[in-house]
N, C-alpha and C positions, 0 to 999 in steps of 0.2 A: 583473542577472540575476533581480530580484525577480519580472519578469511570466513567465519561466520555471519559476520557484519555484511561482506561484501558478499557471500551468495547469498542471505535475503535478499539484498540489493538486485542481484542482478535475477532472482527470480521472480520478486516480484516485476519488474520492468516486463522481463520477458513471458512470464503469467498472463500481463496485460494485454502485450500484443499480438500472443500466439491462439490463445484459447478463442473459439470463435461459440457463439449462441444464436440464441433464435428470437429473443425477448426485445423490445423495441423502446425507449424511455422518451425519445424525444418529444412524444403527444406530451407529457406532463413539464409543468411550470418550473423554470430551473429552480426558483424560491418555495417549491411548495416541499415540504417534510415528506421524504419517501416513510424514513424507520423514526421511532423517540427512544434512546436508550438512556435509561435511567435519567430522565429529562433532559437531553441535549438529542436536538435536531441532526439527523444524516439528510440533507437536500439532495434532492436531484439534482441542482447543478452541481455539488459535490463532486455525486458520481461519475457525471455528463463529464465535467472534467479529468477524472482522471483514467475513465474505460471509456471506450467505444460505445457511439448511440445502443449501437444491435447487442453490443454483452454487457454494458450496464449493469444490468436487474439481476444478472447470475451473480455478480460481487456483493450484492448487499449484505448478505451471512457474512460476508467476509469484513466490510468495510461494519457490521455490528461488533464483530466480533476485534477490531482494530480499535472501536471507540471503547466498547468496554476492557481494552488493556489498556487505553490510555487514561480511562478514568482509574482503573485500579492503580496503577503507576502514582498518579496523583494522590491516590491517598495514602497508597503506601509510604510519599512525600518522598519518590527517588528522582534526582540530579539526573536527567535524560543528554548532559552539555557533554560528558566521556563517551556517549554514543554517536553523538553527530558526528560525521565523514568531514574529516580533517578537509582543511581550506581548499586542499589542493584536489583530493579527490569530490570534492563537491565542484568545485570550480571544471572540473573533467570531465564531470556529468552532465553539469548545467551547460558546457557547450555541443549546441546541434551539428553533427558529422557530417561535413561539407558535402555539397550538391553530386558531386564527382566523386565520392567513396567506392571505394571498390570492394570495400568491407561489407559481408551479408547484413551482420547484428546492426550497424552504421545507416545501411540503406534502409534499413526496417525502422529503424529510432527515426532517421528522416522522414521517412515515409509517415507515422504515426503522428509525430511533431506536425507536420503541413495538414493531414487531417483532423487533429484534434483544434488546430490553429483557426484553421478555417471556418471551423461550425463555431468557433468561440471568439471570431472576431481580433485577433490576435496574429502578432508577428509568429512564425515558426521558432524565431530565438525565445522572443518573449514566453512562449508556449514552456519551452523546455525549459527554461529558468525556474518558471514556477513550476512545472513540474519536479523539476529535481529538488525543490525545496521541501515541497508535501511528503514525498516521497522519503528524502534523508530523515524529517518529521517522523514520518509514523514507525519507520526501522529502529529508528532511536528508540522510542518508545516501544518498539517489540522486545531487540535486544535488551534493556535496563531491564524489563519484566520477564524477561527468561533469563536473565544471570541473577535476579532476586529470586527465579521461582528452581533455578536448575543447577546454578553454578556455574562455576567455569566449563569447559569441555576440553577434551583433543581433537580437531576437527582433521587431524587424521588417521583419525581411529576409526575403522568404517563400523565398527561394532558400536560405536557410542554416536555416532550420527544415524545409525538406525535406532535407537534406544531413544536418542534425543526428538526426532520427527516424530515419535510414537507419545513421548510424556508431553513434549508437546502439543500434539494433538489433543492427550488428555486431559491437558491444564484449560485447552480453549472449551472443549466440551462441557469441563465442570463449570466455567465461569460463565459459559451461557446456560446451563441448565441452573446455577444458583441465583443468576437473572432472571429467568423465564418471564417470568411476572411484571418485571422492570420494563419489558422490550412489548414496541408496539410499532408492527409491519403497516406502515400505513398506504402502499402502491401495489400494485403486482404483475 
């Protein structure tokens, strides 16, 4: 399941830096509770932190919908430590792709690392370290919740990775429609 592991990885990264919006967050207080799901805070510095000022507010569904996997993980009581990105690949992430890359994905990871760095007060290394920490975080807790909820897979099976983006889709629908009631949007 590693090359599953590593395209959530690399789409969520690349989710973050591609998608552009129109919604603005930085009026509101980094401390202040954007969402409450099932009683645990989503802040806006949270988000500030890991999307862009101007797309922010479009990831919220998504950064709900990450909290209540990580809550149900927990109670399902599953070991998230087989999903974290081995030493080496976390240590590969966590470093920022020299000023000089000639690499496109490189110059983009640079480029967002000095932007996110900036508005947060923060070295561009520093930036990227915790981001690749959060980051390896919530994929683990993706992944462990879709091999408890789907199983293993063939990830190159193109028929079972279509099949998979679809149950998964349906597994996050149901768990936020069996929330509904739990979840309270508190910005917008």
């Amino acid at each position: 399941m590693g090359i599953l592991k590593s395209l959530l990885y690399k789409g969520i990264l690349l989710g973050t830096i591609v998608l552009a919006g129109c919604n603005g967050i930085s009026k509101y207080d980094d401390n202040e509770a954007a969402a409450i799901v099932k009683g645990q805070e989503i802040t806006v510095g949270e988000l500030r932190f890991l999307y862009p000022d101007d797309t922010a507010l479009d990831y919220l569904e998504s950064a709900i919908e990450v909290e209540l996997v990580k809550q149900e993980v927990k109670e399902m009581d599953l070991d998230i430590s087989t999903n974290l990105s081995g030493e080496k690949n976390r240590d590969e992430f966590e470093k920022l792709p020299p000023k000089n890359t000639k690499d496109q994905g490189g110059k983009q990871i640079r480029k967002y690392a000095e932007s996110q760095a900036k508005k947060l007060d923060m070295t561009p290394e520093d930036f990227q370290r915790e981001y690749a920490k959060r980051i390896n975080e919530r994929n683990a807790y993706i992944n462990t919740y879709l091999e408890a909820k789907l199983g293993e897979g063939d990830i190159n099976d193109e028929k079972w990775i279509e099949e998979f983006g679809e149950e998964y889709h349906n597994l996050l629908e149901k768990l936020m429609d069996e929330n509904e009631n739990k979840i309270e949007v508190l910005i917008d």
